[in-house]
C-alpha positions as CSV (number, residue, x, y, z in Angstrom):
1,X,-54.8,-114.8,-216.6
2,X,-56.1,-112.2,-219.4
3,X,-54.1,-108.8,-219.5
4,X,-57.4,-106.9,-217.5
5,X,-56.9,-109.1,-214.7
6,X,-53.3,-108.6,-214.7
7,X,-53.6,-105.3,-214.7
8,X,-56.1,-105.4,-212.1
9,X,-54.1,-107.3,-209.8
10,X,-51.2,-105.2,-209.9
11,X,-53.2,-101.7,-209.6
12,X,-54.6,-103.1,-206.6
13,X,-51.2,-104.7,-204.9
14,X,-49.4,-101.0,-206.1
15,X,-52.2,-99.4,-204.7
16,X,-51.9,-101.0,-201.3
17,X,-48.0,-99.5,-201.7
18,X,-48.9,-96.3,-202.6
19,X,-51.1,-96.2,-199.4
20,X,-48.1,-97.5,-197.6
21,X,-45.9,-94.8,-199.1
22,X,-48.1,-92.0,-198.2
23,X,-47.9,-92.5,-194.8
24,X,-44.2,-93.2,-194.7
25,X,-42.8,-90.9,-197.2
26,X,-45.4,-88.3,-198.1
27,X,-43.5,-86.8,-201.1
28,X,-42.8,-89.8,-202.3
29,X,-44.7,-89.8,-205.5
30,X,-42.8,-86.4,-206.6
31,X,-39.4,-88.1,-206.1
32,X,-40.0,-90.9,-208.3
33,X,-38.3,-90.5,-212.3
34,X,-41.1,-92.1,-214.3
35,X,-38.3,-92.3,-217.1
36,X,-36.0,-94.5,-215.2
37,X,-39.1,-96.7,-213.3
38,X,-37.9,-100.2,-213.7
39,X,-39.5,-102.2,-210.9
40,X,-37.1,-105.2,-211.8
41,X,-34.1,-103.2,-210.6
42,X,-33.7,-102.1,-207.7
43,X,-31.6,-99.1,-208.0
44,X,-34.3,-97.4,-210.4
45,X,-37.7,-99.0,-208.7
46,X,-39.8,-97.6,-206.7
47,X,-38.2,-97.8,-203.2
48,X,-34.8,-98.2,-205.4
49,X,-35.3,-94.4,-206.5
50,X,-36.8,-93.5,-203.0
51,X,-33.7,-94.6,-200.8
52,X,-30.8,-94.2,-203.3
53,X,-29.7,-91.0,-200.9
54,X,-31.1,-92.1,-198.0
55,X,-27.2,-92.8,-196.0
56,X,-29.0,-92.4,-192.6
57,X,-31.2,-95.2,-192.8
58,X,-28.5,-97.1,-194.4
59,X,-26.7,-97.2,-191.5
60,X,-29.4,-97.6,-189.2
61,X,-30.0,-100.9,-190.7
62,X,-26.5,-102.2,-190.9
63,X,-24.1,-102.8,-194.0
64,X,-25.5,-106.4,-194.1
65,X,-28.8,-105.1,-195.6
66,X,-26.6,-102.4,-197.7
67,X,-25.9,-104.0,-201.5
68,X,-29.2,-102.7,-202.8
69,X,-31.5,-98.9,-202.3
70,X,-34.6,-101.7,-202.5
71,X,-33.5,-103.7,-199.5
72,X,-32.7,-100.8,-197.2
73,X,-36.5,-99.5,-198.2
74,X,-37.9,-102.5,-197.5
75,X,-35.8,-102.7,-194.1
76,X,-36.5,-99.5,-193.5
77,X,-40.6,-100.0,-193.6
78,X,-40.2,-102.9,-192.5
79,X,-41.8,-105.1,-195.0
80,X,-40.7,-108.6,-195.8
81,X,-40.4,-110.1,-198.9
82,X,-43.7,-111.7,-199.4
83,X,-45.1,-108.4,-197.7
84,X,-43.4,-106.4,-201.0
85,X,-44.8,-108.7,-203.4
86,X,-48.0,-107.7,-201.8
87,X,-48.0,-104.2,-201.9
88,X,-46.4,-104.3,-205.6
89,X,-42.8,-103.7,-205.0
90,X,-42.0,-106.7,-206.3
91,X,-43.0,-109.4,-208.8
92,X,-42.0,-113.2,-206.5
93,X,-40.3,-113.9,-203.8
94,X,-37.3,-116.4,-204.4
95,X,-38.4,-117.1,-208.2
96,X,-36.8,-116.9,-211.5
97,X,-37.5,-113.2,-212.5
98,X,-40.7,-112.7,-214.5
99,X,-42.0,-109.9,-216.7
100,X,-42.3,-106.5,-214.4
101,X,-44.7,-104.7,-217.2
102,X,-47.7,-104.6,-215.1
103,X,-46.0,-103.6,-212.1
104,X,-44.3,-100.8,-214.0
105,X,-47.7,-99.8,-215.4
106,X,-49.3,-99.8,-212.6
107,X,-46.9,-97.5,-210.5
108,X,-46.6,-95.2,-213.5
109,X,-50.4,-95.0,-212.7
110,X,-50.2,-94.2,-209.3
111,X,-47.6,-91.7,-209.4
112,X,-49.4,-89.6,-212.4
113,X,-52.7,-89.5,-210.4
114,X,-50.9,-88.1,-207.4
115,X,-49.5,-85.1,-210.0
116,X,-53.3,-84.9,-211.4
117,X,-54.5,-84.4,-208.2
118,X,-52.2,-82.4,-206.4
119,X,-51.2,-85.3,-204.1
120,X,-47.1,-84.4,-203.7
């Protein structure tokens, strides 16, 4: 796949989690360190940066789901894995770890054209 349809694909699977986000967590895009974005980890991606003080929902969904900020987001939403590759959260589902680039990209994207337009 050439590097415009990889971008592509990931604006429009982070674009479907930006909508996501919006409803959910309407600030979201103001709370998110562009310096420390690192969709691979999930202490500093998206929903890793989003719920790394959130101790309410974390007990809400039980210390099983507790060892990372990403899983209690997800759990919180209530998205699945697949479901997060979907909406650009994550890369693969159960799959040696690939390059996150164009996932980074493309949320680095999203969140500076919700600054742009006044959309925090």
């Amino acid at each position: 796949m050439d590097e415009l349809k990889i971008e592509a694909e990931a604006d429009r699977r982070v674009a479907l989690g930006a909508a996501l986000l919006d409803g959910a967590l309407p600030d979201w895009a103001q709370r998110i360190d562009l310096g420390k974005l690192d969709v691979s980890d999930t202490d500093t991606c998206v929903l890793g940066q989003l719920f790394a003080e959130r101790n309410e929902e974390r007990s809400l969904v039980g210390a099983r789901f507790c060892d990372s900020n990403y899983k209690v987001g997800l759990t919180v939403l209530g998205l699945t894995g697949e479901v997060s590759v979907q909406h650009g959260f994550d890369k693969t589902v159960g799959q040696p770890r690939p390059n996150f680039t164009d996932l980074d990209k493309a949320w680095t994207r999203a969140v500076k054209a919700r600054h742009d337009a006044g959309v925090l």
